[in-house]
C-alpha positions in Angstrom: 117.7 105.9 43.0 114.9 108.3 43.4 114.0 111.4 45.7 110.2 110.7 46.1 109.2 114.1 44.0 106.4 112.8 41.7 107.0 113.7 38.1 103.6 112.9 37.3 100.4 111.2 38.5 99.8 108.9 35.6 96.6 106.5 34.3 96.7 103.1 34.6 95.9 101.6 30.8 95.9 97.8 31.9 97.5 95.4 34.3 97.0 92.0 33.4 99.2 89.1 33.3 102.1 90.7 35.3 102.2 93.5 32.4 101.2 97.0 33.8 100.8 100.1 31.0 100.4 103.4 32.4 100.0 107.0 29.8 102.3 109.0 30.6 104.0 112.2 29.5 107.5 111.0 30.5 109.3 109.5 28.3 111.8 107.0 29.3 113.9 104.2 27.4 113.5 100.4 27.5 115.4 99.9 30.3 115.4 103.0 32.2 114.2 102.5 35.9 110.6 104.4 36.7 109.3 104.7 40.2 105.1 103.7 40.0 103.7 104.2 43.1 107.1 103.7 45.0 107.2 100.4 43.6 111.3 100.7 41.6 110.1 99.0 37.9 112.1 99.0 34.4 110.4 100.0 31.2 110.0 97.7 28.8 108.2 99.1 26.1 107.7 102.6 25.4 105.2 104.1 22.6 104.0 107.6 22.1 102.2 108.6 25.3 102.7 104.8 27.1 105.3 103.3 29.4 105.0 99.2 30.0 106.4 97.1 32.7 106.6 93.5 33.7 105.7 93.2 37.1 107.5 90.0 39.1 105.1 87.7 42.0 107.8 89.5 44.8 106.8 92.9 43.6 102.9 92.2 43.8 103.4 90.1 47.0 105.4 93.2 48.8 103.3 96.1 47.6 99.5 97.2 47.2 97.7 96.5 43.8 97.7 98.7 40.9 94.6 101.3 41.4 93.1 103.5 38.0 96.2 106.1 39.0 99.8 106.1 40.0 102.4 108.3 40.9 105.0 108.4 38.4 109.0 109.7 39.2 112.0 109.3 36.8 115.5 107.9 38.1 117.5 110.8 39.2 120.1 111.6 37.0 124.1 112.9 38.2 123.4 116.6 38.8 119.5 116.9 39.0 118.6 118.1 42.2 117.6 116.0 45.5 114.2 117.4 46.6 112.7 114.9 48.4 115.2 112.0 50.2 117.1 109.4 48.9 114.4 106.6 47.4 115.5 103.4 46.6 112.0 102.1 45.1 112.0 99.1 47.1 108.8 98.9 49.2 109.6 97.7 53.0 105.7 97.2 52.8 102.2 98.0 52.7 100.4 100.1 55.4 97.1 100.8 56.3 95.7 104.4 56.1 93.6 104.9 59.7 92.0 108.4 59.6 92.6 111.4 57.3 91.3 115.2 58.5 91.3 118.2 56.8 94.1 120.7 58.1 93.8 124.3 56.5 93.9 123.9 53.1 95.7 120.4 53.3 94.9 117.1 55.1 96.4 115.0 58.7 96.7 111.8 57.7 97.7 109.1 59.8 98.9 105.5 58.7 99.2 102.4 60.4 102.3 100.7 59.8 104.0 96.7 59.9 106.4 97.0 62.7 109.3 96.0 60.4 108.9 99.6 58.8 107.4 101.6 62.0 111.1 100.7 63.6 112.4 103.2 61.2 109.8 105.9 61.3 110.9 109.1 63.6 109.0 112.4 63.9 111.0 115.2 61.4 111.9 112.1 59.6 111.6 110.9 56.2 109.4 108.4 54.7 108.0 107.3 51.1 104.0 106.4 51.0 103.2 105.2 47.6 106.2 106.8 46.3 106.0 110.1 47.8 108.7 111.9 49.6 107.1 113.3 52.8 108.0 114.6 56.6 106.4 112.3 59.7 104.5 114.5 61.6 104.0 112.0 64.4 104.5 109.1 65.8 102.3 106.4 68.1 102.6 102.5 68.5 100.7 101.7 65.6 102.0 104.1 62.9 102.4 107.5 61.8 101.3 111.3 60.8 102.4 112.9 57.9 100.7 116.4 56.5 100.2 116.7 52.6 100.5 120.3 51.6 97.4 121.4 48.7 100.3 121.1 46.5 100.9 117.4 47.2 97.2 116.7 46.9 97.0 118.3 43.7 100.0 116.5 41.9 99.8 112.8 43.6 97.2 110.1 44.3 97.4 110.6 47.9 94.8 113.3 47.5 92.3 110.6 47.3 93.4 108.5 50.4 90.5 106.9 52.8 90.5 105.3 56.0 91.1 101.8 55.1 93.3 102.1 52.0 96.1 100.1 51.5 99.4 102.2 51.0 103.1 101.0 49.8 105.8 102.2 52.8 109.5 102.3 52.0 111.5 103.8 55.2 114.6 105.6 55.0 117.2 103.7 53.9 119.5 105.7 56.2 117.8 104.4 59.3 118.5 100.8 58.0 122.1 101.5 57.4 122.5 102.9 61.3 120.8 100.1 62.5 123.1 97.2 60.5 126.6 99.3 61.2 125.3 99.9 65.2 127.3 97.4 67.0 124.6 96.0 69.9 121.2 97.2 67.6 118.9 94.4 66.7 118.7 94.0 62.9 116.1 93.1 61.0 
């Protein structure tokens, strides 16, 4: 579980073979669970300064490739606060970025989404673009608005988002849950 708070935007080392390495400050365990990029992966290796983790065909098949940079977020732990939203790491899917505008000292951007994650996506609501927790600003038939703050564009990738970039979308799991225990809703 994860709340979509970037610990850390990290460099990618090398991805070949189903093996990523990012350098890191965080240090985690063999085993521990580290969100990169939204994408919910265990470490399995872990030197001074470097986090590795095999990456499966489902996870490369259901999410955007590896870029140069990643967002990084530790597991939450029992009693560490819950900044963001409740992030399972699972990515629903990848989305398309269509414009992004400057806004005051931060940026409008908007995204266009697979209908199996737009169904989720309300305005005020929560959703998780590569990994980070933010607020929909609005909502139209092909995706969705959210507004990073300068402070989100300073400690995440997203602050090099362009029209055309592929993003990974997890929506909020709480909509899912409605949806399955709604007698009379369509489920996915």
């Amino acid at each position: 579980m994860f709340t979509g708070i970037v610990s850390e935007r990290a460099r990618v080392a090398s991805f070949n073979g189903g093996r990523l390495e990012v350098e890191t400050g965080i240090s985690a365990a063999i085993g521990d669970s580290v969100s990169v990029n939204g994408v919910c992966l265990t470490v399995t290796d872990s030197t001074d300064r470097r986090l590795a983790f095999d990456v499966m065909a489902e996870t490369l098949r259901r999410s955007k490739p590896f870029g140069s940079e990643v967002n990084l977020e530790r597991a939450l732990r029992a009693g560490e606060p819950l900044g963001g939203h409740y992030v399972q790491g699972h990515v629903d899917g990848t989305g398309t970025v269509r414009s992004v505008r400057a806004e005051g000292e931060g940026k409008l951007v908007w995204l266009d989404a697979p209908e199996p994650v737009l169904r989720y996506v309300v305005e005020k609501g929560s959703i998780t673009v590569d990994g980070v927790s933010l607020t929909v600003a609005g909502v139209d038939e092909r995706g969705f608005a959210v507004a990073l703050v300068q402070h989100t564009l300073e400690v995440t990738t997203l602050d090099h988002l362009n029209p055309g970039d592929p993003v990974n979308l997890e929506a909020d799991v709480l909509a899912k849950y409605v949806e399955k225990l709604l007698p009379g809703l369509p489920s996915s």
